[in-house]
C-alpha positions in Angstrom: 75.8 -41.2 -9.1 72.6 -39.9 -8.8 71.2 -36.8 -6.7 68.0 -36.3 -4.9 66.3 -32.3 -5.0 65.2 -31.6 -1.6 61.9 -29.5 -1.2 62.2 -26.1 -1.3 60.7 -24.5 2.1 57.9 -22.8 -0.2 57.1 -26.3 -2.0 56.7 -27.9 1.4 54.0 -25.0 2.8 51.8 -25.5 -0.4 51.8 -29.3 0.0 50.7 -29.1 3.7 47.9 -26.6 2.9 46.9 -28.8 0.4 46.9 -31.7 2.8 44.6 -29.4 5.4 41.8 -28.2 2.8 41.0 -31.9 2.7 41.2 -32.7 6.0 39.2 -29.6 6.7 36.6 -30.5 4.0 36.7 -34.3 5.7 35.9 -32.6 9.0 33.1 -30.5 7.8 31.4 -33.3 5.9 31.6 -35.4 9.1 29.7 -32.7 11.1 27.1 -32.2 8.6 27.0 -36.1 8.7 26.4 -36.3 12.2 24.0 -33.4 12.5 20.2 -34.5 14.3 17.6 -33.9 11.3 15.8 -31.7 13.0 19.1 -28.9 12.1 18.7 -30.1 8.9 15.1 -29.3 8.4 14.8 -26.7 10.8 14.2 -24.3 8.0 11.8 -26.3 6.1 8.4 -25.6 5.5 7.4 -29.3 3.7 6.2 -31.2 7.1 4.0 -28.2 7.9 2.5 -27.0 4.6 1.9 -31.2 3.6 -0.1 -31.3 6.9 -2.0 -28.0 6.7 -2.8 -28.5 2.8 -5.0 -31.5 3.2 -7.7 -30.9 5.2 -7.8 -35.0 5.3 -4.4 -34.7 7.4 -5.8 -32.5 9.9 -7.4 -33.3 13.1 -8.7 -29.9 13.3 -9.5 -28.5 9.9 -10.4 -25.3 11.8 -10.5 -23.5 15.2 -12.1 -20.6 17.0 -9.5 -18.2 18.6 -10.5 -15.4 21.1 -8.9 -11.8 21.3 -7.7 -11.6 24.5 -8.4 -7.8 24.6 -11.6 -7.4 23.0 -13.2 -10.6 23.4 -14.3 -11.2 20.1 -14.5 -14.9 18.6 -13.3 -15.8 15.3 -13.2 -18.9 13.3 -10.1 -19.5 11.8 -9.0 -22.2 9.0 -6.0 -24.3 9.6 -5.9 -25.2 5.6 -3.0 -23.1 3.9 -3.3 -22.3 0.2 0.1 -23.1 -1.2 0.2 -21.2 -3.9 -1.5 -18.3 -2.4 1.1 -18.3 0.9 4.2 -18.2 -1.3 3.4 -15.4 -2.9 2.3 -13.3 -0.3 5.1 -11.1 2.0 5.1 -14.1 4.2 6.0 -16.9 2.0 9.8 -15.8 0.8 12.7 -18.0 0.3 14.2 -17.1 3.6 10.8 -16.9 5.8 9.5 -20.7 7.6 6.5 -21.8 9.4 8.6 -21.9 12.7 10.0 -18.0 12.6 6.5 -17.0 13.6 5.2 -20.3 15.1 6.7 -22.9 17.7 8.9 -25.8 16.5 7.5 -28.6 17.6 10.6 -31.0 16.4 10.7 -34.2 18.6 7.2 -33.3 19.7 4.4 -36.2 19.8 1.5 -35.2 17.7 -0.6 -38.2 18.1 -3.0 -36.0 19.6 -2.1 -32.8 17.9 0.1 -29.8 18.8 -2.1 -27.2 19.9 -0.9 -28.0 23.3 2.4 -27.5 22.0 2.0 -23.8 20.4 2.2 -20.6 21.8 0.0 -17.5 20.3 1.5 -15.9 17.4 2.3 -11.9 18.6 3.1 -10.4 15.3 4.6 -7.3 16.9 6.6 -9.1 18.9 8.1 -11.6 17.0 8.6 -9.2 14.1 7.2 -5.8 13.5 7.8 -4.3 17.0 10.0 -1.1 15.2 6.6 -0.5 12.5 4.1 -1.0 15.7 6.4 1.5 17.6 6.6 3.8 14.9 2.7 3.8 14.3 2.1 4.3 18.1 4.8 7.5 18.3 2.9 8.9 15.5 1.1 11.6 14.7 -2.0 10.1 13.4 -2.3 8.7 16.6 -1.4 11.3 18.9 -4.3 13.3 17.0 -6.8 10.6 17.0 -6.2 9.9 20.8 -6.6 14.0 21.2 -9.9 14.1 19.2 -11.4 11.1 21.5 -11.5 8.5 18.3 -10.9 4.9 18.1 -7.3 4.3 17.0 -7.2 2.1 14.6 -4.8 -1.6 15.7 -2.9 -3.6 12.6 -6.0 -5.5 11.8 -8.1 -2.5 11.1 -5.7 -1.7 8.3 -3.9 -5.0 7.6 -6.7 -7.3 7.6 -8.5 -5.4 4.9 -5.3 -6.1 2.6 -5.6 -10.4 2.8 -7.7 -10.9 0.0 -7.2 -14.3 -0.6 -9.2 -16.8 1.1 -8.2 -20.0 2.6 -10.6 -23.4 0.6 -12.9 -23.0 4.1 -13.4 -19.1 3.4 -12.0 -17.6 6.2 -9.2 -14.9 6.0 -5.6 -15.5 6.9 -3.8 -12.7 8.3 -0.7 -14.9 6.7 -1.8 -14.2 2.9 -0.9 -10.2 2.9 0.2 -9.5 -0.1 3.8 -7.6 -0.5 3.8 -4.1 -0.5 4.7 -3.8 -4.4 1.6 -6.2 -5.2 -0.9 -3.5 -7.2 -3.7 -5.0 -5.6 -2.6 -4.4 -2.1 -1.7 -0.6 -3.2 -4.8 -0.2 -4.5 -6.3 -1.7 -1.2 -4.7 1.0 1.0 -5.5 3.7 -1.0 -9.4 2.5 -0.3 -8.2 1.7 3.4 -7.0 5.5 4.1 -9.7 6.5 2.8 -12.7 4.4 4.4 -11.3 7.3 7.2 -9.8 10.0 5.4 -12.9 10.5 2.9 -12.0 14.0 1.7 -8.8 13.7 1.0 -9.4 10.2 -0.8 -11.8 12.2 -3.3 -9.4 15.0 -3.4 -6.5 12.4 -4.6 -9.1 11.3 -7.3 -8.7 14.8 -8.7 -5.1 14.9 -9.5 -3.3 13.3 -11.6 -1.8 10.3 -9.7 -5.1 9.3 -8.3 -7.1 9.7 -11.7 -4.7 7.0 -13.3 -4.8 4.6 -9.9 -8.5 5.2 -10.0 -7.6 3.4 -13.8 -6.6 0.4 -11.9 -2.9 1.1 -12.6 -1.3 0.8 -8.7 1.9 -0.1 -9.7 5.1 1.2 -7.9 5.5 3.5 -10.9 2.3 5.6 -9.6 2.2 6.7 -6.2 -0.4 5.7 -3.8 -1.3 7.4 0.0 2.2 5.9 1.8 4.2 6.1 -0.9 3.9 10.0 0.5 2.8 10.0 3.4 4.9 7.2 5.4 3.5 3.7 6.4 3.7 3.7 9.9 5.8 6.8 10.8 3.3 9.5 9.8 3.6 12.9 11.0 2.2 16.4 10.7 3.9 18.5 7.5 4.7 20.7 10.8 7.2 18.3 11.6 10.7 18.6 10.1 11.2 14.9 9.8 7.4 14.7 7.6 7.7 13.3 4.3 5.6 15.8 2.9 6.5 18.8 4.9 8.7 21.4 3.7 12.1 20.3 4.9 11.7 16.7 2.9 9.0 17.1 0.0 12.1 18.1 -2.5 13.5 14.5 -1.3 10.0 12.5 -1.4 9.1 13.9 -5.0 12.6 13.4 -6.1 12.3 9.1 -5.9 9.9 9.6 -8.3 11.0 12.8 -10.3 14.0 13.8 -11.5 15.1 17.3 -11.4 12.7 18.1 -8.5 13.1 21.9 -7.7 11.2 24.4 -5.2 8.8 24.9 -8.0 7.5 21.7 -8.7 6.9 20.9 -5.1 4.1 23.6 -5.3 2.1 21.1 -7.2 -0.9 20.5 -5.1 -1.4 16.8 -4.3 -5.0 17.1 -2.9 -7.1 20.3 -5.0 -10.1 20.7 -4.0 -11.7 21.8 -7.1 -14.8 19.7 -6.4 -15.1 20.6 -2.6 -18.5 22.2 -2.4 -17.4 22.8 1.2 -14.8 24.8 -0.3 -16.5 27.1 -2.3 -18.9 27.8 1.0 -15.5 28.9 2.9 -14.3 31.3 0.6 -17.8 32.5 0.2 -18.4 33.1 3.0 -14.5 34.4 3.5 -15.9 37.2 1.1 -19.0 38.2 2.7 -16.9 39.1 5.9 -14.2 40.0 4.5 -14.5 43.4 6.1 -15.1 42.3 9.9 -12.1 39.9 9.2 -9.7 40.7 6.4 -6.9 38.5 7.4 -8.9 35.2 6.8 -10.0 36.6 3.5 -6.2 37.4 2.5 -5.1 34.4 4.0 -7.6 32.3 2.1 -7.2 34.3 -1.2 -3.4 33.3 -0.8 -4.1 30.3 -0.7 -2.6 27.9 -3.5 -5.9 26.0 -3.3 -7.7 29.2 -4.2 -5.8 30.2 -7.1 -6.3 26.5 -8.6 -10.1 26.7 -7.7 -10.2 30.2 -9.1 -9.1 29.0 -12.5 -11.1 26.0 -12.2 -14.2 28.0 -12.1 -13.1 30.0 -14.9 -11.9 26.9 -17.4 -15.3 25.4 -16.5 -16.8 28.8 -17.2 -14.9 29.6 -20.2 -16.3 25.5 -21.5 -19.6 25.9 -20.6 -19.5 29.4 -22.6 -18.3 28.1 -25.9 -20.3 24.7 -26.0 -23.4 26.7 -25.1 -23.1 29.4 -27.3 -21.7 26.8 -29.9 -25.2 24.9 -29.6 -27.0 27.8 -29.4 -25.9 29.3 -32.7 -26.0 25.1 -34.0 -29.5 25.8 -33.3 -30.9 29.1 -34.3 -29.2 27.9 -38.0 -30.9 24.9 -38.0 -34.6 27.1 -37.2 -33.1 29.2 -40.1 -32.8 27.0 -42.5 -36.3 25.2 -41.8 -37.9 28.7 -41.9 -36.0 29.0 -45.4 -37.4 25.8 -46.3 -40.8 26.1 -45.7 -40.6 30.0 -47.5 -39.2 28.7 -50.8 -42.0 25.6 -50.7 -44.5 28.5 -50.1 -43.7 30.5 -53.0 -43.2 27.0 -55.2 -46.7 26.2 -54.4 -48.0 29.7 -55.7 -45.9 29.7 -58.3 -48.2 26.0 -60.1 -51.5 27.8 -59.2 
């Protein structure tokens, strides 16, 4: 007589979840299956980048485009460099033609797409929190006080796109990433095709004298590295990187026990300011009609570091001079020694 085990309630859930993965894994391969290709290539770059690579491909292998606000007229390659793109901030993994530009799936291009494609409004698109940052800063609230051109994202951003498309003609596409040394190096020469004094004044310190060495890695800090990128502010305000309420914290991604005495380091000394000698001159000669400027300025950390400045460079040119001096009284010593003992040589065979 034989007996049949029934299923255990437990055996019979595992068996029917097992009989739904595939069913569910049937379903989903269906659906991919049946997908248009455009989904499937929706984020793919090849159909663009084999186009825009071979000039031979194009109808247009370049065209003029007109700023809309200023009027100006540029001539502007449609031939990508492949290499070149992918390696700039705009040619990750996870970045496609059609994020910036319009997808022209299912469109005829028999006689091109320009009809197709709308203007490309970086700040729209993308970088509408860095443009509001740049606009609700500082730097431009001053510039716009003082009467001065504010600079837009090409003045700075354009300067950065150092490679060149095969026709020669910059690509706003090509900026490099922000760790690239070249493009630090690029802004450190781009804040300071404006802020001149303060470029030569980071040349004196330490971090600027190894940059100026060509090493712009992210190890060595360049101008927004400190300062911000788009958000700059006065030190005034409290949410400045470099004002008192966050220098500990902006040091500190660099240096490790940061305390309150090694944010006095100064950043920009201005050791080599002629302009800065002439002010505390000039502090000094009316120091009696206005003492507080003169105690102001003699409290001054910059002065202190001058002061010392001057004296090293005094205490230098001291020693080597008095070093060649004495070098060279010996050596009239020993010629007039010389010429003595071939005087009395001379007497000595007559």
């Amino acid at each position: 007589m034989g007996y049949k085990l029934e299923k255990s309630p437990i055996r019979k859930i595992v068996s029917g979840l097992v009989r739904f993965r595939w069913f569910a894994l049937f379903m989903v391969c269906s659906a991919i299956i049946g997908l248009s290709p455009a989904v499937l290539t929706a984020g793919d770059n090849g159909p663009c980048i084999e186009c825009h690579t071979n000039p031979e491909k194009l109808k247009t292998a370049e065209k003029a485009k007109i700023n809309p606000v200023t009027g100006e007229i540029k001539v502007i390659s449609m031939v990508i460099n492949e290499s070149t793109f992918k390696a700039s901030a705009h040619g990750g993994e996870d970045f496609f033609c059609i994020d910036c530009h319009q997808d022209l799936d299912g469109v005829d291009l028999a006689d091109g797409h320009k009809p197709n494609l709308k203007p490309v409004d970086c700040i729209t698109f993308c970088h509408d929190d860095p443009a509001d940052d740049y606009l609700q800063s500082n730097h431009v609230k001053l510039m716009k006080d003082n009467s001065k051109d504010v600079p837009v994202c090409k003045d700075c951003h354009a300067g950065l796109t150092y490679h060149f498309t095969s026709i020669g003609e910059k690509a706003p596409m090509y900026v490099p990433k922000g760790t690239d040394p070249l493009h630090r190096r690029l802004t450190i020469e781009s804040c300071g095709s404006c802020h001149q004094e303060y470029f030569d004044s980071y040349r004196n310190n330490a971090h600027g004298q190894i940059a100026a060495l060509g090493h712009t890695t992210t190890e060595i800090p360049v101008c927004f590295d400190c300062h911000g990128k788009h958000k700059i502010l006065n030190t005034s305000d409290p949410e400045s990187k470099v004002g008192k309420e966050r220098i500990m914290e902006t040091c500190g991604s660099c240096h490790a026990n940061v305390n309150a005495s090694f944010v006095k380091h100064i950043e920009h000394p201005q050791i080599k300011n002629l302009n800065y000698y002439k002010k505390l001159l000039a502090a000094l000669k009316n120091a009696r009609s206005d003492p507080e400027n003169f105690k102001k300025l003699l409290k001054n950390p910059q002065t202190i570091l001058c002061v010392v400045f001057v004296m090293y460079v005094g205490i230098l040119t001291f020693t080597f001079t008095s070093f060649g001096l004495h070098s060279l009284l010996s050596w009239f010593a020993v010629v007039r020694d010389e010429h003595k003992r071939k005087g009395h040589t001379d007497e000595e065979q007559h």
